[in-house]
C-alpha positions as CSV (number, residue, x, y, z in Angstrom):
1,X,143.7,-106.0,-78.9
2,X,141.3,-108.5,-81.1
3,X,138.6,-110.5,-79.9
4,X,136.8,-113.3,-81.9
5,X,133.5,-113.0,-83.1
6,X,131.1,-115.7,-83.9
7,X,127.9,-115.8,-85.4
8,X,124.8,-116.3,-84.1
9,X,124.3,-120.1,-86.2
10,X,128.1,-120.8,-84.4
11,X,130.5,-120.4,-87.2
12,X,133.2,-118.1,-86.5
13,X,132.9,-114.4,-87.8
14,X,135.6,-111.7,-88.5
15,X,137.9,-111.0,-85.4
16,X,137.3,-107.3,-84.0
17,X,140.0,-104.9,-82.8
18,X,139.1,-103.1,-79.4
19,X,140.9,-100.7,-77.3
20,X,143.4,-102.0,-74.4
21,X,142.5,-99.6,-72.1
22,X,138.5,-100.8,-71.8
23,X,139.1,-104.8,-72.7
24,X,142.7,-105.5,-71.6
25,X,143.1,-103.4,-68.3
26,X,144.3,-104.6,-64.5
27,X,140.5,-105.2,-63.0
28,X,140.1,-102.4,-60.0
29,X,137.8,-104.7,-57.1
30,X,137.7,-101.7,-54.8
31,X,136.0,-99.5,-57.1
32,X,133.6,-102.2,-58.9
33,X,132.3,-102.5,-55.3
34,X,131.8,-99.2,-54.6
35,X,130.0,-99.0,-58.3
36,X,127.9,-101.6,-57.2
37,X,127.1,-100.6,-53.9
38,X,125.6,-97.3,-55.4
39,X,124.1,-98.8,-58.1
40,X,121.9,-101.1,-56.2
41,X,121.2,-98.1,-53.3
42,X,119.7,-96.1,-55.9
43,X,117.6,-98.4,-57.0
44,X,115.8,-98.5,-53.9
45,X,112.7,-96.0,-53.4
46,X,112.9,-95.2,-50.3
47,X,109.2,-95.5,-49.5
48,X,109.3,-97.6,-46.5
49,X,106.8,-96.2,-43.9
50,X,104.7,-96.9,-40.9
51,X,102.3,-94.9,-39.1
52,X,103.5,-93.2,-35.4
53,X,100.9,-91.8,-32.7
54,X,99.6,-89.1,-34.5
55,X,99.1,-90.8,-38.2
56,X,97.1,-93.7,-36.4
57,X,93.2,-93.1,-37.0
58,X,91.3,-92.2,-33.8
59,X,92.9,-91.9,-30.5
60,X,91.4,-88.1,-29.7
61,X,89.9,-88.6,-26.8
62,X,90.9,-89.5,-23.3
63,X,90.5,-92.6,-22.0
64,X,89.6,-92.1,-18.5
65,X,89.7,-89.8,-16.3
66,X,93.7,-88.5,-15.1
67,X,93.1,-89.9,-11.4
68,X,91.1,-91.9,-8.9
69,X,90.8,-95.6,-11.2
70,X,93.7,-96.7,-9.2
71,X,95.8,-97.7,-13.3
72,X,98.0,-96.1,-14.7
73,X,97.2,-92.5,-16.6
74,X,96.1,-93.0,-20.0
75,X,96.1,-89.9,-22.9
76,X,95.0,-92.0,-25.8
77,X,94.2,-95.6,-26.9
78,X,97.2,-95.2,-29.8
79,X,99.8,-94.7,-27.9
80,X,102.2,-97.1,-29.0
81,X,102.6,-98.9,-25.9
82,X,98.4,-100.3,-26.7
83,X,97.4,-102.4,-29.0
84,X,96.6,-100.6,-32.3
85,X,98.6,-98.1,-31.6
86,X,101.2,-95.9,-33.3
87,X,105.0,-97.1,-33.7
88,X,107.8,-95.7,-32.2
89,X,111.2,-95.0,-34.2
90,X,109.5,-96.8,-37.8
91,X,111.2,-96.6,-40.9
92,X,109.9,-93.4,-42.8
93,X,110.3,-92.4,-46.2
94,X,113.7,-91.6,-47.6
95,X,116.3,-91.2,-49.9
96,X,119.2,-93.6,-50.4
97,X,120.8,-91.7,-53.5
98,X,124.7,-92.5,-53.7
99,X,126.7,-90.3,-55.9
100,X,130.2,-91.7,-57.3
101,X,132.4,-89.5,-59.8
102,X,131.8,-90.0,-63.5
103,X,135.5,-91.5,-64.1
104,X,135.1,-94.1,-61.5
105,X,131.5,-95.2,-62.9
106,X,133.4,-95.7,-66.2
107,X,136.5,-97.6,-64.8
108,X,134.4,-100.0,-63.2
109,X,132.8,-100.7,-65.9
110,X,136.1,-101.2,-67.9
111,X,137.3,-103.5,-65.2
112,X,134.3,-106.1,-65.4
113,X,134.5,-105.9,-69.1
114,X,138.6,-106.5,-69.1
115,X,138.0,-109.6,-66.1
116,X,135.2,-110.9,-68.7
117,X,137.4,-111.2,-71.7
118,X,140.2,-112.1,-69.7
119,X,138.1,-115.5,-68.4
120,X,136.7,-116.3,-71.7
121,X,133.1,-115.4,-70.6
122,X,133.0,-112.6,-72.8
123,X,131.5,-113.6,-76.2
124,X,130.8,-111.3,-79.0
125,X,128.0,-112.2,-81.1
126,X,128.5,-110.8,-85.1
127,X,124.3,-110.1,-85.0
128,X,121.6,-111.1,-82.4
129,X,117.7,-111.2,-84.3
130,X,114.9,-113.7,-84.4
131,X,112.3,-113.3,-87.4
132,X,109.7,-113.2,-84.8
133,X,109.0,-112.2,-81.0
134,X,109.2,-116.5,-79.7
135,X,110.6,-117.6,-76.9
136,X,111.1,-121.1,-78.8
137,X,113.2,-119.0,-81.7
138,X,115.1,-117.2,-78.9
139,X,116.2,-120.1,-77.0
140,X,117.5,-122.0,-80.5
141,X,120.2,-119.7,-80.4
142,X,121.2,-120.1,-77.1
143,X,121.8,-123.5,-77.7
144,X,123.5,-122.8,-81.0
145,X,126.0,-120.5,-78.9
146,X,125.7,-123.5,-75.8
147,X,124.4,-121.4,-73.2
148,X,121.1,-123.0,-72.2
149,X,120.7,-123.1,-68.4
150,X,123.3,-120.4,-67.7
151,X,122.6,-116.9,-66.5
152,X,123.2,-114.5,-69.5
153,X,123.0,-110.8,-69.8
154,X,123.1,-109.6,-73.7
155,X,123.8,-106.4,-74.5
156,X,122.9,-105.1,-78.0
157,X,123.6,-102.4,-80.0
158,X,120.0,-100.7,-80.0
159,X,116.3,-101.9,-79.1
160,X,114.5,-104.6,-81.0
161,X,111.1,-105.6,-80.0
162,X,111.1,-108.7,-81.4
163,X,114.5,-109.8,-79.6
164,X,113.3,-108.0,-76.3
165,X,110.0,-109.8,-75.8
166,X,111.7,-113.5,-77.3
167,X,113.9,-113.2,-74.2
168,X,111.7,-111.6,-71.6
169,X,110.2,-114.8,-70.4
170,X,113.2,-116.8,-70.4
171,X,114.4,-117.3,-66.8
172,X,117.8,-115.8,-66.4
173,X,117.8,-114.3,-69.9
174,X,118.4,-110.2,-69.4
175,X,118.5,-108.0,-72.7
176,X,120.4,-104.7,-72.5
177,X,121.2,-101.6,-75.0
178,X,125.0,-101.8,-74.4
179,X,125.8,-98.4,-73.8
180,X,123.1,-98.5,-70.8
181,X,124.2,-101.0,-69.1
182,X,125.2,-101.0,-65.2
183,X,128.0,-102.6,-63.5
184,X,125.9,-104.3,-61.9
185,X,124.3,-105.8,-65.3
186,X,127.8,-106.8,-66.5
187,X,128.1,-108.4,-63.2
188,X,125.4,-110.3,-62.5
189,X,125.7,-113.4,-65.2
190,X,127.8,-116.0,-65.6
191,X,128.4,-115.4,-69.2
192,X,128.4,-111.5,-71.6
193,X,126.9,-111.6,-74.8
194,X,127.5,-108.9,-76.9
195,X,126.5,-107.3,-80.3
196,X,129.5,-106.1,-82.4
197,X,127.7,-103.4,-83.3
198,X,127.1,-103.2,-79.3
199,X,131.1,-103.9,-78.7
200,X,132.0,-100.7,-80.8
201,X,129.5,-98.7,-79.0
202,X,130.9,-99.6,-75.5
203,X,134.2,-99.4,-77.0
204,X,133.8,-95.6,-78.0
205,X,131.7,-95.0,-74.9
206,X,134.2,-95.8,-72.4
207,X,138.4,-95.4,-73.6
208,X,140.6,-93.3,-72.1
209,X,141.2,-90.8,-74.9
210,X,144.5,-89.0,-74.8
């Protein structure tokens, strides 16, 4: 299948010819969510704590006596029924690592990129660069390409510092090597900007090859 190309002043570039099977497929929602779901638990770390009764500083020594105040036995100041004392049952450090098979990380993918060009909010760009590292520059050519005020991941083909800080203090503005991008990145925008060069490199990256 083809998908136009523009270029980045808005004049329209040379049609490129992507595979069906990563662009043109029947979107699978069940296993976009699960690629979701693990992709945002693993990037949580985990290192949640609090302190129980015997990580709460002090406490060593008995209160009072075991018998004859006429209150109730006491067998340190943090226990976690006193004031300053340690928690009961608080979140402790862990793991929230989510594994999910290669080929499914893949066909998610495919299926966000195939709903994409399937709603139009999939544009491919012939070349993304700015002469210099501005935000003003940068956000010139989002309003050549009409995107200003709209949430906009772009994925390019490799690093550029000078397009990667432009963009960085752009609200809502997210730049992305193409083959390292999430589902969750091609998710979470309301329009997909990429590279050509970037296109191919998803394209080769993800097919089904026979």
């Amino acid at each position: 299948m083809k998908i136009d190309v523009v270029k980045q002043d808005g004049s329209k570039g040379t049609a490129v010819t992507v595979d069906e099977s990563v662009f043109g497929i029947k979107p699978n929602e069940s296993v976009v969510h699960q690629a979701v779901t693990a992709e945002l638990a693993n990037s949580r770390q985990g290192t949640h704590a609090t302190k129980n009764r015997s990580a709460v500083r002090g406490g060593g020594k008995k209160p009072w006596k075991q018998k004859g105040r006429g209150v109730a036995r006491a067998g340190s100041i943090r226990s976690p029924i006193w004031k300053g004392g340690g928690t009961v049952f608080g979140p402790e450090p862990h793991g929230y690592e989510t594994r999910m098979p290669k080929k499914m990380r893949r066909l998610a993918r495919r299926s966000v990129l195939s709903s994409r060009a399937s709603t139009g909010n999939l544009i491919v760009v012939e070349e993304i660069s700015v002469s210099e590292p501005k935000t003003k520059e940068f956000i010139q050519v989002l309003n050549t390409l009409n995107l200003e005020g709209k949430k906009v991941t772009i994925l390019v083909a490799a690093y550029d510092d000078k397009v990667f800080f432009a963009a960085r203090n752009i609200p809502n503005i997210y730049v992305v090597e193409a083959t390292s991008a999430s589902t969750y990145d091609l998710l979470d925008c309301e329009v997909l900007i990429v590279e050509k060069a970037g296109l191919s490199l998803l394209n080769e990256q993800l097919m089904v090859k026979s």
